[in-house]
C-alpha positions as CSV (number, residue, x, y, z in Angstrom):
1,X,0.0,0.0,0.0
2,X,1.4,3.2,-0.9
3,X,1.5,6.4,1.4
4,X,2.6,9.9,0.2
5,X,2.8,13.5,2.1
6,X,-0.2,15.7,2.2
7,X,-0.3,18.9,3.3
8,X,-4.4,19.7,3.0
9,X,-7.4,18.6,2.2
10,X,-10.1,20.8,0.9
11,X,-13.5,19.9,0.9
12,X,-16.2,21.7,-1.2
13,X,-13.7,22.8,-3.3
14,X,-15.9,24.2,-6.7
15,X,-12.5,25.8,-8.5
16,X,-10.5,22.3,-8.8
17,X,-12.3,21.1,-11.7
18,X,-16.3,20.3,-12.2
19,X,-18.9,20.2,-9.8
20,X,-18.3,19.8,-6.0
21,X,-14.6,18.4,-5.3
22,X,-12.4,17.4,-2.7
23,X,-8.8,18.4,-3.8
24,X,-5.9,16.6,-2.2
25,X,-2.6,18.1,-1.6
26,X,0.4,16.2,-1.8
27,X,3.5,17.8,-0.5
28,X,6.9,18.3,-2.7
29,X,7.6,20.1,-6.2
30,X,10.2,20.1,-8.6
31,X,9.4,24.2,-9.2
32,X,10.0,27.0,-6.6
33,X,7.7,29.5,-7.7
34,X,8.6,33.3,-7.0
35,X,4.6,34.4,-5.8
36,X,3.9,30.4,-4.8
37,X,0.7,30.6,-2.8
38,X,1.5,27.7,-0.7
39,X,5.4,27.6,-0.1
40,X,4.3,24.6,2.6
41,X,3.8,22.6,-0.6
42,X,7.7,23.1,-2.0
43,X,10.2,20.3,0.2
44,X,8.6,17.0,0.7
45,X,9.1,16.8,4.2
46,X,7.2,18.0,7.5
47,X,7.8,21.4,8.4
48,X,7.5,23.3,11.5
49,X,5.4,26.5,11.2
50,X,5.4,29.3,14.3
51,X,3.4,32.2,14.5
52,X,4.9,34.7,16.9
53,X,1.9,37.1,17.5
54,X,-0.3,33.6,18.8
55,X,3.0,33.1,21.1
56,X,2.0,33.6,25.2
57,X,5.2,32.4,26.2
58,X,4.2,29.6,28.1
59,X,6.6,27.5,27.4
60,X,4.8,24.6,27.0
61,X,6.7,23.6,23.9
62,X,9.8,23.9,25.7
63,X,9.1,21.4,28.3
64,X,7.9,18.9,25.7
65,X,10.4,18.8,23.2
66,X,12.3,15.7,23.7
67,X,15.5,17.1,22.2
68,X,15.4,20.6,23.7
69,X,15.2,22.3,20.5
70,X,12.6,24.7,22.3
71,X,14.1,28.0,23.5
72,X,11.9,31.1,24.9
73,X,13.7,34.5,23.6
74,X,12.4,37.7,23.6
75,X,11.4,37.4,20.1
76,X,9.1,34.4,21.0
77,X,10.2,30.5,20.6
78,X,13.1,29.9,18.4
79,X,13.8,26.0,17.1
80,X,17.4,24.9,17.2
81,X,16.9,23.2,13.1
82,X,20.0,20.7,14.4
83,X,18.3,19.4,17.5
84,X,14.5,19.5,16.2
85,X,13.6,15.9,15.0
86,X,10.2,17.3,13.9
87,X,8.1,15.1,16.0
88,X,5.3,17.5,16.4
89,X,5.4,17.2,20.2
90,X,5.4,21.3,20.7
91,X,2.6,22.1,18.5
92,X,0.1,19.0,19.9
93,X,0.8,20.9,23.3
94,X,0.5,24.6,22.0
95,X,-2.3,26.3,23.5
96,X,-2.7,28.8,20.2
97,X,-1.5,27.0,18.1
98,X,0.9,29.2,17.6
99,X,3.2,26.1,16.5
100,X,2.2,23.8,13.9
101,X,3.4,21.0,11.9
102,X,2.5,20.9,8.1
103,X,2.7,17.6,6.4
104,X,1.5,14.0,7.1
105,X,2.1,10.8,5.7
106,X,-1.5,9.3,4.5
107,X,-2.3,6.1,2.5
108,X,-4.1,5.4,-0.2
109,X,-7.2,3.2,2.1
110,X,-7.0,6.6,4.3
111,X,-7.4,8.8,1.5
112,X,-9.9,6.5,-0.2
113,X,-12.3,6.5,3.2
114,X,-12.1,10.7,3.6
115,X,-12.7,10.9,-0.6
116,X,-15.9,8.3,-0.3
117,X,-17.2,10.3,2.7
118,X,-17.7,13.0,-0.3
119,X,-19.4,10.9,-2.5
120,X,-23.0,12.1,-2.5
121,X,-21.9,15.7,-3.0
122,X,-19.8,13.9,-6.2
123,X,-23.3,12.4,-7.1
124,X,-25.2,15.2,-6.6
125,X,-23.1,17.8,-8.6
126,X,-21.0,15.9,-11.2
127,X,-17.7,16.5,-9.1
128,X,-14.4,14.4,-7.8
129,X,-11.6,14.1,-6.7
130,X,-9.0,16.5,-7.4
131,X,-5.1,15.8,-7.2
132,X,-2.6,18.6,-6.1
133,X,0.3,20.0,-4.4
134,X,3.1,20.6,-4.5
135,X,3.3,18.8,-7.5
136,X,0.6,15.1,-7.7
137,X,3.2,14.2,-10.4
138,X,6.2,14.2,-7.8
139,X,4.4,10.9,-6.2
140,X,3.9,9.4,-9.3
141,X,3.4,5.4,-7.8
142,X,1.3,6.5,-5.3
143,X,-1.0,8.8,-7.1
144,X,-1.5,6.3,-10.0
145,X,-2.7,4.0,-7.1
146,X,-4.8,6.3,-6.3
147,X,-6.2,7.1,-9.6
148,X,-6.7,3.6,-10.6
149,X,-8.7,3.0,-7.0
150,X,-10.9,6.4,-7.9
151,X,-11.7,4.7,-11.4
152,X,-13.0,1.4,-10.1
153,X,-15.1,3.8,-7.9
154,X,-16.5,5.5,-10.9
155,X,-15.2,8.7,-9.6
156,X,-14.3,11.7,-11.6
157,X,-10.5,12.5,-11.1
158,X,-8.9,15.8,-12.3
159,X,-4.9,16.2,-11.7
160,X,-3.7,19.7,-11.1
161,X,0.0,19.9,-12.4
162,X,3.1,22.3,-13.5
163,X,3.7,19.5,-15.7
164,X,7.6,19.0,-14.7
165,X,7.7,15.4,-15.0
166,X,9.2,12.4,-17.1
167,X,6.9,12.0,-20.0
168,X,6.4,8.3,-19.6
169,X,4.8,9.2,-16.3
170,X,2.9,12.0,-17.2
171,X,1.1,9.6,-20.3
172,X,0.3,6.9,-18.0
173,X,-1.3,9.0,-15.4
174,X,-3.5,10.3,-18.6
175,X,-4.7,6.8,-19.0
176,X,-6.4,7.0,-15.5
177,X,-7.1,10.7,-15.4
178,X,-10.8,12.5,-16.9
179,X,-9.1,16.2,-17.0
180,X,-5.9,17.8,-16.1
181,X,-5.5,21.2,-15.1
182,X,-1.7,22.4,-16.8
183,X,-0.4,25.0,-15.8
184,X,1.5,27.5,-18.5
185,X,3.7,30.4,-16.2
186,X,6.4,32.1,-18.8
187,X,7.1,31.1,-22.8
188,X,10.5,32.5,-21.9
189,X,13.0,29.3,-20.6
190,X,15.7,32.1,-19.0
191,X,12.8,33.8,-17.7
192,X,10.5,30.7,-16.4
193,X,14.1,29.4,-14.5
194,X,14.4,32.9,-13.3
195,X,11.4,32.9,-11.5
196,X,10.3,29.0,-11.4
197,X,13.6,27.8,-10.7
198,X,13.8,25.6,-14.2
199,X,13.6,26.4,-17.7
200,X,9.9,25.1,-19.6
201,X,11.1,22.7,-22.4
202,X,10.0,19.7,-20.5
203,X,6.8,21.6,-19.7
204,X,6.0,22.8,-22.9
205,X,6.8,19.4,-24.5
206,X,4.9,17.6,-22.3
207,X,1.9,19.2,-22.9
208,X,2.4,19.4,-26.7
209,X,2.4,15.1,-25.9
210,X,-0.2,15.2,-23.6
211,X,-2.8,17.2,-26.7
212,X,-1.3,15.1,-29.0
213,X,-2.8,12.0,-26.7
214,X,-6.2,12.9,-26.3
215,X,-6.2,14.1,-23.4
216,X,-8.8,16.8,-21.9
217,X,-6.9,19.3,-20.5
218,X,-7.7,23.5,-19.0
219,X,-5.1,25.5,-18.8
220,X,-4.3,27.5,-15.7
221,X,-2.2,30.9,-16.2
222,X,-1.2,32.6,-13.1
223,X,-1.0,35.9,-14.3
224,X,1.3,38.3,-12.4
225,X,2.6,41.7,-12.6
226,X,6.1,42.8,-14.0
227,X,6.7,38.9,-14.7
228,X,4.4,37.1,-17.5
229,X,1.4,39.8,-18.2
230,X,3.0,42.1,-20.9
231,X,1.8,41.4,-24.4
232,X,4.8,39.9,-26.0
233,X,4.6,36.7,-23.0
234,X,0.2,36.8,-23.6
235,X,0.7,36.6,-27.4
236,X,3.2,33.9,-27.2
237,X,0.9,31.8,-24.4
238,X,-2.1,32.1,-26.6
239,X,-0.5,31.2,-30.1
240,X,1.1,28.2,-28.5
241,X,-2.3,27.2,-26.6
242,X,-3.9,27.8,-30.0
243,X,-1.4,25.1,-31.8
244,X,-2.1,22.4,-29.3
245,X,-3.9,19.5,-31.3
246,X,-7.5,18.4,-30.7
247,X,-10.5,21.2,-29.5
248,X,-9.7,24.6,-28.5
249,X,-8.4,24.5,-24.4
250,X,-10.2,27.0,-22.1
251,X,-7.9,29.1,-20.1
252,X,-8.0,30.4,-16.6
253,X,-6.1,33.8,-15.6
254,X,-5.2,33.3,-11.9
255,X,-4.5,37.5,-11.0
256,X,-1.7,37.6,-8.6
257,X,-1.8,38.1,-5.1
258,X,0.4,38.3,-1.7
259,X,-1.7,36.9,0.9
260,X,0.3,33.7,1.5
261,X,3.2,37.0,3.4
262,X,2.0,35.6,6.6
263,X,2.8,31.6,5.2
264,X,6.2,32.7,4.3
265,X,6.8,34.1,7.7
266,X,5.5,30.9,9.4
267,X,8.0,28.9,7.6
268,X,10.7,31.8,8.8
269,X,11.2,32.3,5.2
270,X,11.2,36.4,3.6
271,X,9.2,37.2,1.2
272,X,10.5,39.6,-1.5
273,X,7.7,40.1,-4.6
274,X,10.5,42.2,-6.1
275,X,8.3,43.7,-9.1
276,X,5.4,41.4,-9.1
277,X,2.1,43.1,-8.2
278,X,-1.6,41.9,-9.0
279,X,-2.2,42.9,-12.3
280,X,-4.9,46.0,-13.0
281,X,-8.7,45.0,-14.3
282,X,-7.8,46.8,-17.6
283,X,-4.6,44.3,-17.9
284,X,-7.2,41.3,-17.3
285,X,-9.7,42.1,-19.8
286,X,-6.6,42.8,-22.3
287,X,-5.1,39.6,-21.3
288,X,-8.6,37.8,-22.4
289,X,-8.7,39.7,-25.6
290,X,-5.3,38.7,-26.9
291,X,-6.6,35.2,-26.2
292,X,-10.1,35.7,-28.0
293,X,-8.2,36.7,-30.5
294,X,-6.5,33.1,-31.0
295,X,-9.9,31.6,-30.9
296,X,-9.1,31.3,-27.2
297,X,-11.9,31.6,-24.4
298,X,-9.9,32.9,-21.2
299,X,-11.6,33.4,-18.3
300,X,-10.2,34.8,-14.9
301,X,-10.2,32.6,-12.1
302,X,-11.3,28.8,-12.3
């Protein structure tokens, strides 16, 4: 039985693909996004989060760390990274959770019992399950087990991916898959490594494979300030969309925003948005238009 690292589980979820969904978060990506939503969802390992304005200096998690990693300072509890074993033994006795611990191991019979809790909303509204992260693709094994146990089900699955992956694995988790949400950031390699941390061939080629295959896919755009909205990178995005084979793909415009600062801080990580900034109403609607003008239906948000 396979097991992989979540790091959420969102119920009701009406933006991850049709109907009502429940989207599962698998921890771990091959990409380090620059305005990443959920940096909790880069390293594939359990991380420590601390809030220091729900700190009351207790000292709770001092006395129950087993390695004395704990220490009260005047700038609230700071964790020794060399002692800490990440057992989770501060935040289970943190009165505000001011400490918390993201990521937890889960198998596929404990995903598969929280997922058929949801069926009758699945039933009712022509929904699923959703696959995403991180990166799904990054636990390729156990999310094909997954997707083959969702199938015999009957149940809807969508996978929600950068597309970063070998392509072998990509095409056999299309075998098992109803839609895929791909996600297109920059037509520029230098520029996609710049701010993604790799370059876009493999992306790029995959999905070019992935049309070629059949496949029903929507593609997700996060649009962002001072880093992919200018006309040159929209022109580029929607002629390429436009080539891939089989029916026109819809496209969602995902406007950028900063209000994962606080997540960042948790993690004890800055934040620096450099010259990204959420991109002005006029700059949507233009970004559609270039698209319409493809043969493209964009739409912002999805």
């Amino acid at each position: 039985m396979a097991q992989a690292l979540t790091f959420d589980i969102k119920r009701y979820a009406i933006n991850d693909g049709p109907g009502i969904r429940i989207t599962i978060f698998l921890k771990g990506c091959p990409l380090s996004c620059a305005w990443c939503h959920n940096p909790e969802s880069m390293l594939p390992t359990i991380q420590k989060l601390y809030t220091a304005s729900k700190c009351i200096g207790c000292q709770s998690c001092v006395k129950a760390c087993p390695m004395d990693a704990c220490v009260l300072t005047p700038e609230g509890i700071v964790t020794d990274p060399d002692l800490c074993q990440l057992c989770g033994a501060c935040a289970e006795v943190c009165p505000t959770k001011a400490i918390e611990m993201t990521g937890k191991q889960r198998s596929t019979d404990e995903l598969l019992g929280i997922i058929e809790k949801e069926r009758p909303f699945f039933e009712e509204s022509g929904g699923g399950v959703t696959f995403s992260g991180g990166e799904p693709l990054y636990h390729a094994d156990f999310l094909i087990e997954m997707l083959d146990a969702c199938g015999d089900r009957g149940i809807h699955r969508v996978v929600d991916t950068t597309g970063l992956s070998k392509r072998e694995t990509l095409l056999k988790v299309a075998e098992r898959t109803e839609l895929f949400l791909y996600d297109i950031k920059h037509m520029d390699s230098a520029k996609h490594k710049h701010y993604c941390g790799a370059g876009n061939e493999r992306i790029l080629g995959n999905l070019i494979a992935l049309a070629e295959n059949g496949a029903d896919i929507r593609i997700r755009m996060p649009l962002i300030g001072g880093v992919n909205d200018d006309d040159a990178n929209i022109e580029a995005t929607a002629a390429f969309v436009a080539s891939l084979s089989g029916e026109k793909k819809e496209v969602n415009l995902l406007p950028y925003h900063n209000i994962a600062v606080k997540k960042y801080e948790k993690l004890g990580r800055g934040y620096d948005k450099g010259e990204m900034h959420e991109p002005s109403t006029q700059r949507q609607q233009e970004a559609m238009r270039i698209f319409g003008k493809h043969g493209i239906t964009a739409t912002i948000g999805g």
